[in-house]
C-alpha positions as CSV (number, residue, x, y, z in Angstrom):
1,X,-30.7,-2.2,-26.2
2,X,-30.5,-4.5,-23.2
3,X,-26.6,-4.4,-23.3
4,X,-26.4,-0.9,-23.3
5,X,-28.6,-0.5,-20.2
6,X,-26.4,-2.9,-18.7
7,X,-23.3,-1.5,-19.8
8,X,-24.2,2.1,-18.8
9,X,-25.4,0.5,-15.1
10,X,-21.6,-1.1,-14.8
11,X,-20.5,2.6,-15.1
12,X,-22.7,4.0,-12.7
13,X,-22.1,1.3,-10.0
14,X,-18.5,1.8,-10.9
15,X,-18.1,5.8,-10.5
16,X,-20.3,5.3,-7.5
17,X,-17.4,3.1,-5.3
18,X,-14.8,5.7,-7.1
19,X,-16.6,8.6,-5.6
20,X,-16.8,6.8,-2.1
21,X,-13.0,5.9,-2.1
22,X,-12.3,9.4,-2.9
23,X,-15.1,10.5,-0.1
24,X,-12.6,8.7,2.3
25,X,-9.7,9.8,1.0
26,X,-10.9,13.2,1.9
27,X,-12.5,12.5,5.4
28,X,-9.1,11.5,5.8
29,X,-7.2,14.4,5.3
30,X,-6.1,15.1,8.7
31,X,-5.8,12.0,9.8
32,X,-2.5,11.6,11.2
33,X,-0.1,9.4,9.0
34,X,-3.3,8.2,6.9
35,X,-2.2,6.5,3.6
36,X,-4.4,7.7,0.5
37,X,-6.2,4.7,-1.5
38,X,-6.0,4.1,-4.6
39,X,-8.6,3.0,-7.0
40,X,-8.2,0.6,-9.8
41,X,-10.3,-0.3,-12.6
42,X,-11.0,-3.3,-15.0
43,X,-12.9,-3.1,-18.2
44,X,-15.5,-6.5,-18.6
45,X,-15.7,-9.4,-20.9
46,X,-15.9,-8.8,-24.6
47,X,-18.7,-10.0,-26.9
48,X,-17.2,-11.1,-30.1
49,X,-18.9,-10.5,-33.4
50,X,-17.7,-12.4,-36.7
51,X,-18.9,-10.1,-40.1
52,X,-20.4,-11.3,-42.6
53,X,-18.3,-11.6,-45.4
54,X,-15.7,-13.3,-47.1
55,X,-13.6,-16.0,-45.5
56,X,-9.9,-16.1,-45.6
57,X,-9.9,-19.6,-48.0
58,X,-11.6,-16.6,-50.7
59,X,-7.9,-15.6,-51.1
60,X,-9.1,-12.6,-49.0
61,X,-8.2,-11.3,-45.6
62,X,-12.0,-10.7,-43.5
63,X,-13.1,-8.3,-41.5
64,X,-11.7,-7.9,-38.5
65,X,-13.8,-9.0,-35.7
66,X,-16.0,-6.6,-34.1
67,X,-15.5,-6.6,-30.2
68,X,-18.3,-5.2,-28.2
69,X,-17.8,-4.4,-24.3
70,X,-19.6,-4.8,-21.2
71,X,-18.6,-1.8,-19.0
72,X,-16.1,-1.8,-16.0
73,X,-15.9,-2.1,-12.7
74,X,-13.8,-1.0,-9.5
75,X,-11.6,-4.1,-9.1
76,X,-9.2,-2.9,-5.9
77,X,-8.2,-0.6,-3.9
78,X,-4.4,-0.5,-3.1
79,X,-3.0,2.3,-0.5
80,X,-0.3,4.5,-1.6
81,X,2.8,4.5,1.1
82,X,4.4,7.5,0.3
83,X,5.9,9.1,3.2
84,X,3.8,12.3,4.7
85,X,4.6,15.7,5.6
86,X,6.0,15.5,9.0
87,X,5.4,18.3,11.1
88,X,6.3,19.5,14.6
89,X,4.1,19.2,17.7
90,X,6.2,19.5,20.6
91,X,4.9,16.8,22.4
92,X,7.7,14.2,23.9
93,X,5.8,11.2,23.1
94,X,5.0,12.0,19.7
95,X,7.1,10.3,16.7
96,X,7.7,10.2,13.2
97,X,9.1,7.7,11.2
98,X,11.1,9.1,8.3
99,X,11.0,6.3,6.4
100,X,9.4,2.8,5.6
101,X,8.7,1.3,8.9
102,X,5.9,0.8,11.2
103,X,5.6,0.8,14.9
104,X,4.4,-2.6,16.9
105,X,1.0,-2.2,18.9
106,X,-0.8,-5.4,20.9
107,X,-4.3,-5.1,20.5
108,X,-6.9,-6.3,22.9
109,X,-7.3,-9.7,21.6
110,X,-3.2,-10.1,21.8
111,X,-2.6,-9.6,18.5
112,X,-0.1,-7.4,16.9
113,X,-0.9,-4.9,14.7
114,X,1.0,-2.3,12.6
115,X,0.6,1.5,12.6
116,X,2.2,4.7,11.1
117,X,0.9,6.8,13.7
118,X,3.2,7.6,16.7
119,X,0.5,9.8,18.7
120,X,1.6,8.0,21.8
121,X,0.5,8.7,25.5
122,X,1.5,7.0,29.0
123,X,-1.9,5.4,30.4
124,X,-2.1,5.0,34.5
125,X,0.5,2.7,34.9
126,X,2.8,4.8,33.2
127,X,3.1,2.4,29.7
128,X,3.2,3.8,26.4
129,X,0.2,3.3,24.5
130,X,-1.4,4.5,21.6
131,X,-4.3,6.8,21.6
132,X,-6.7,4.1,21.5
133,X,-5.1,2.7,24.5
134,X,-3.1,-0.4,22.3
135,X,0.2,-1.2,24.1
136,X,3.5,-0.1,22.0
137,X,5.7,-3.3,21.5
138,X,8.0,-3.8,22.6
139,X,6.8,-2.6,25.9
140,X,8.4,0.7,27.7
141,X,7.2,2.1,30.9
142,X,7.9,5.6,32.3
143,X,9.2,6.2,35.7
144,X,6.3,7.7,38.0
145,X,9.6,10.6,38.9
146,X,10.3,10.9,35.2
147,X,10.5,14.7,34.3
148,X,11.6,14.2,30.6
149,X,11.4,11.6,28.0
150,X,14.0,11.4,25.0
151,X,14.1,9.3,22.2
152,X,16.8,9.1,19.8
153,X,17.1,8.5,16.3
154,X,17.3,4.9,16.5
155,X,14.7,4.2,19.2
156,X,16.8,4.4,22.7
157,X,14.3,6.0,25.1
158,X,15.6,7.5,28.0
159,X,13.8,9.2,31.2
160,X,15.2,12.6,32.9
161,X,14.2,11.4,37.0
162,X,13.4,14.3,39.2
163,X,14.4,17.2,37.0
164,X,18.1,15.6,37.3
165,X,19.3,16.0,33.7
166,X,22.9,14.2,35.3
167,X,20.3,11.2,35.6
168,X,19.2,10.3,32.1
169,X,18.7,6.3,32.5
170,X,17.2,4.4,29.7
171,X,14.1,2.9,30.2
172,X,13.7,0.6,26.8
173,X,14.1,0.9,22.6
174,X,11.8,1.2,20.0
175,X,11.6,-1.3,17.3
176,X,10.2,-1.0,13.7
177,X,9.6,-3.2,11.3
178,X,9.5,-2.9,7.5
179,X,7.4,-5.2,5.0
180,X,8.7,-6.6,1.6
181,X,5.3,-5.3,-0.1
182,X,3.4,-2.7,2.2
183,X,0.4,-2.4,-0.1
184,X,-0.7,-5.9,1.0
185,X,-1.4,-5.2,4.4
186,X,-5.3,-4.9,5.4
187,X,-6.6,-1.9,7.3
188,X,-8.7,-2.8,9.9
189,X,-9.3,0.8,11.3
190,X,-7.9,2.4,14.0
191,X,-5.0,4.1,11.8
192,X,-4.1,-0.3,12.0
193,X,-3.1,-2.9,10.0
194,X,-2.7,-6.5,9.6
195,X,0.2,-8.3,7.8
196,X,-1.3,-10.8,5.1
197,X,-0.1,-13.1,2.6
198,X,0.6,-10.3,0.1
199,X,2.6,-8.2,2.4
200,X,4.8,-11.1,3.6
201,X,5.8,-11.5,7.3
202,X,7.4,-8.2,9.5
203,X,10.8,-7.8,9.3
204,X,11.6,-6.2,12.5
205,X,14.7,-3.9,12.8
206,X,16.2,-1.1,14.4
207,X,14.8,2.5,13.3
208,X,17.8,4.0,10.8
209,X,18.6,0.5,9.5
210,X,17.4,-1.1,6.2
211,X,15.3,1.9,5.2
212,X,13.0,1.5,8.1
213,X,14.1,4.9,8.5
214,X,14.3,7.2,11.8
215,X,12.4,8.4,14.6
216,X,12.4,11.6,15.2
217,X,10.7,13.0,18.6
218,X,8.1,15.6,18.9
219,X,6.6,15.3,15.3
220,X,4.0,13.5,14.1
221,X,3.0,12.3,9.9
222,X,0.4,14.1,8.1
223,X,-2.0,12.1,5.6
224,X,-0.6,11.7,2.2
225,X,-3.9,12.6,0.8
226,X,-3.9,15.4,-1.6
227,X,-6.7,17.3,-1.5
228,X,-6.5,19.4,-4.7
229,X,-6.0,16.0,-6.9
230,X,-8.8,14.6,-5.1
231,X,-11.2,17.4,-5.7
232,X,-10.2,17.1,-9.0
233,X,-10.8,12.7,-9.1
234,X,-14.1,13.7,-7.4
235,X,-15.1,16.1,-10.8
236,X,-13.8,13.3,-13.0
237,X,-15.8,10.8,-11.4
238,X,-18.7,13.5,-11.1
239,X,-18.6,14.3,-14.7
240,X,-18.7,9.8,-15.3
241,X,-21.5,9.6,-13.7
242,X,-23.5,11.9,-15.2
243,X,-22.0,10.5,-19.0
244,X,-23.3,7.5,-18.0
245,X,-26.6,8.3,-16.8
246,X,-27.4,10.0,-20.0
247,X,-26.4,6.8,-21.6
248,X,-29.3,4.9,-19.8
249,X,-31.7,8.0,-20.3
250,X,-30.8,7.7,-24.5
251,X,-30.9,3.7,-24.3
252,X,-34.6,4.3,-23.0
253,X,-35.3,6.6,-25.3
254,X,-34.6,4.6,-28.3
255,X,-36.4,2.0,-26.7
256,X,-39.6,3.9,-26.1
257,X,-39.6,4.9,-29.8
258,X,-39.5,1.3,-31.2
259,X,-41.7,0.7,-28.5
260,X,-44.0,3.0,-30.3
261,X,-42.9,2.3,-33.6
262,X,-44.6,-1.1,-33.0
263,X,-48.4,0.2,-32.6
């Protein structure tokens, strides 16, 4: 009766970090360029139980052996890198990537980091950062007299000076890069990630080349998260939970009538 209190418990715990990863998913839902994680889970070790019976010198094939389980658990979470709607904002500094590639950013403690979101602003010295203030690498600064920003398909950024569309000079290009296994990266927050051992090292290239894919100004990613099929995971995991929970409330009801039984 032990094991299946046990058992049942290993389900709860388990639908419990289901329903939090799907919890996130939908905070999530506008977040720009956020990348829906997937849950994946792993059944326990196997108690083995020979029958009694005859043995195979008899002449006889046994029983097969009966296999009793110990639950599951939530092993990992990967993220799912399927490309976004992209939509239109209309705001010069706001990109897209149509594609597999990430922008650069240098984060406060002079690392790089890695980031679907192209949000970008100019802070007071006129550098392109991220909303969060991270510096886009490699680093581009706007003119103070700049009027207009453009930014092509493959990253050249150029600056309209004074309202002078005759004087379009370029003022930098934007680099991507692209990783050999994207699920590997770790998110740190921030709409950032980290390259790991699983990912492998960046691969930096020009956007349009090598399926980095392209920029495309004034439009920004939308979350891959799709609410319907989560509000759907969360009844599935919902309905789990409560399955299981009944199985711990009939394990202690069996085990209060032996209980009994025994006075």
């Amino acid at each position: 009766m032990d094991k299946t209190l046990t058992t049942a418990a290993t389900g709860l715990s388990a639908q419990q970090r289901f329903v939090e990863v799907i919890a996130n998913n939908l905070a999530n839902v506008n977040t720009t360029a956020y990348k829906k994680v997937r849950h994946v889970f792993q059944d326990l070790l196997y108690e083995t139980v020979r029958p009694m019976g005859v043995t195979a010198a008899s002449g006889v094939e046994p029983l097969p052996d009966v296999q009793i389980g110990s639950g599951t658990e939530l092993v990992a979470t990967t993220r799912q890198f399927a490309q976004g709607t992209i939509t239109e904002t209309g705001n010069m500094l706001d990109l897209a990537i149509n594609g597999e590639g990430f922008f650069q950013v240098l984060r406060p403690d002079n690392t790089i980091a890695y980031t679907r979101d192209g949000s970008f602003t100019v802070n007071r010295n006129g550098e392109i950062v991220t909303s969060q203030g991270y510096f886009l690498e490699p680093r581009i600064t706007v003119p103070d007299n700049a009027t207009e920003i453009r930014i092509s398909r493959d990253g050249i950024v150029t600056a309209i000076v004074d309202g002078n569309q005759a004087d379009e000079r370029e003022i930098g290009r934007i680099t991507l890069v692209r990783f050999v296994n994207p699920a590997g990266l770790r998110s740190v927050g921030d709409n950032l990630f980290l390259a790991t051992n699983a990912s492998g090292p960046p691969i930096e290239e020009q956007p349009g080349t090598n399926n980095t894919g392209e920029l495309i100004q004034g439009h920004l990613e939308s979350s891959n998260v799709d609410l319907v099929q989560e509000m759907v995971n969360m009844i599935i995991a919902q309905r789990a939970y409560e399955i299981n929970s009944k199985s711990v409330q009939t394990a202690d009801t069996i085990l209060g009538t032996a209980v009994n039984l025994k006075r």
